[in-house]
C-alpha positions as CSV (number, residue, x, y, z in Angstrom):
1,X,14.1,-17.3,-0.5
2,X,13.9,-18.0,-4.4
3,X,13.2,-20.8,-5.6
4,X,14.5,-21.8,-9.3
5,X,10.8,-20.2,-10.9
6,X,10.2,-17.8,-8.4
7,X,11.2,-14.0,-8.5
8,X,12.1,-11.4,-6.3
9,X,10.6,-7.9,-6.4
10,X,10.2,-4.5,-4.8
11,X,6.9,-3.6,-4.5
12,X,6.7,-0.2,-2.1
13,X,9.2,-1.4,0.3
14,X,8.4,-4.5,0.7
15,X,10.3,-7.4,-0.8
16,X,8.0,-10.4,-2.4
17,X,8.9,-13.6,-4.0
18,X,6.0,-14.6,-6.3
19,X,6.1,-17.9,-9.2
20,X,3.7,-17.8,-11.8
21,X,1.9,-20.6,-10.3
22,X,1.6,-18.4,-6.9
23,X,0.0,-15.9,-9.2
24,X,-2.3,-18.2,-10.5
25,X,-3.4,-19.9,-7.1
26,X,-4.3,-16.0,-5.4
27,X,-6.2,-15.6,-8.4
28,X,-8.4,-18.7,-9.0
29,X,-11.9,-17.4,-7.1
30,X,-10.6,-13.5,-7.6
31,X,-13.6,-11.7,-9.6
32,X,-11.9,-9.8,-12.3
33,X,-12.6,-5.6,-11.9
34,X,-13.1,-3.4,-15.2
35,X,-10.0,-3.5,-17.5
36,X,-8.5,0.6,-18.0
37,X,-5.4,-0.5,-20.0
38,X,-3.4,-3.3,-19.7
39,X,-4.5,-6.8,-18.8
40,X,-3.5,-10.4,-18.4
41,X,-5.0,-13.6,-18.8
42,X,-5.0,-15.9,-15.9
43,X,-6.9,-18.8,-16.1
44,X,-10.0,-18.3,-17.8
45,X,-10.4,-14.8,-16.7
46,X,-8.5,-10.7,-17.8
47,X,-7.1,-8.8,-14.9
48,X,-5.7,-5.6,-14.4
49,X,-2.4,-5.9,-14.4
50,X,-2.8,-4.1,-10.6
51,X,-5.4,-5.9,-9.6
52,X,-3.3,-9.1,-10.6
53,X,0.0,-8.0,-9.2
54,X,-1.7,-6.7,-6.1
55,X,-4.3,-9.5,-5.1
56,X,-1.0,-12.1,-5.7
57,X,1.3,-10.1,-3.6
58,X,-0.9,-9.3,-1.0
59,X,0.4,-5.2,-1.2
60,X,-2.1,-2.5,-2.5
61,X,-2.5,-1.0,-5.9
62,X,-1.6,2.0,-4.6
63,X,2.0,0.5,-3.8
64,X,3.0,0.1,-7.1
65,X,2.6,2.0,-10.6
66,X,1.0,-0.3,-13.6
67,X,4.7,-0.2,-15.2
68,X,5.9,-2.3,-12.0
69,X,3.1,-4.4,-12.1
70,X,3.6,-5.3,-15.9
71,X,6.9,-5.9,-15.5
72,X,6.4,-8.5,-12.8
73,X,4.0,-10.5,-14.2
74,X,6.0,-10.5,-17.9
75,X,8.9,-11.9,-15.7
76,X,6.7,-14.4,-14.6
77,X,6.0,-15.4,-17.8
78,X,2.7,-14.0,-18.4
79,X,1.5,-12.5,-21.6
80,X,0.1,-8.8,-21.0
81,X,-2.3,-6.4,-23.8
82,X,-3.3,-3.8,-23.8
């Protein structure tokens, strides 16, 4: 069920409902890994955009291409570089 800040996405198969805050939370004590490409500040730290998308969704990086994941979190309202 969305809420009003909450999306809805497919990530392989599987439907998830994730709000930038939920993204956040699933993140706080995460260790970032190495940055390839794209990344995304949360909190104080620079994810991959993969590890971000899959730590918050519970589904694994191999689920989901890195195109998926940044659109998800630019949804959300996060800012990704590359």
């Amino acid at each position: 069920m969305q809420t009003k800040d909450a999306i809805e996405a497919t990530i392989g198969g599987n439907k998830v409902t994730l709000t930038k805050k939920s993204v956040e939370d699933a993140l706080r004590d995460v260790k970032p890994t190495s940055v390839k490409k794209y990344r995304v500040k949360i909190g104080n730290s620079e994810y991959p955009v993969k590890q971000a998308l899959s730590v918050a969704s519970g589904m694994p990086t191999a689920a989901f291409i890195t195109t998926d994941a940044y659109r998800i979190l630019t949804r959300l309202g996060f800012e990704v570089k590359v």
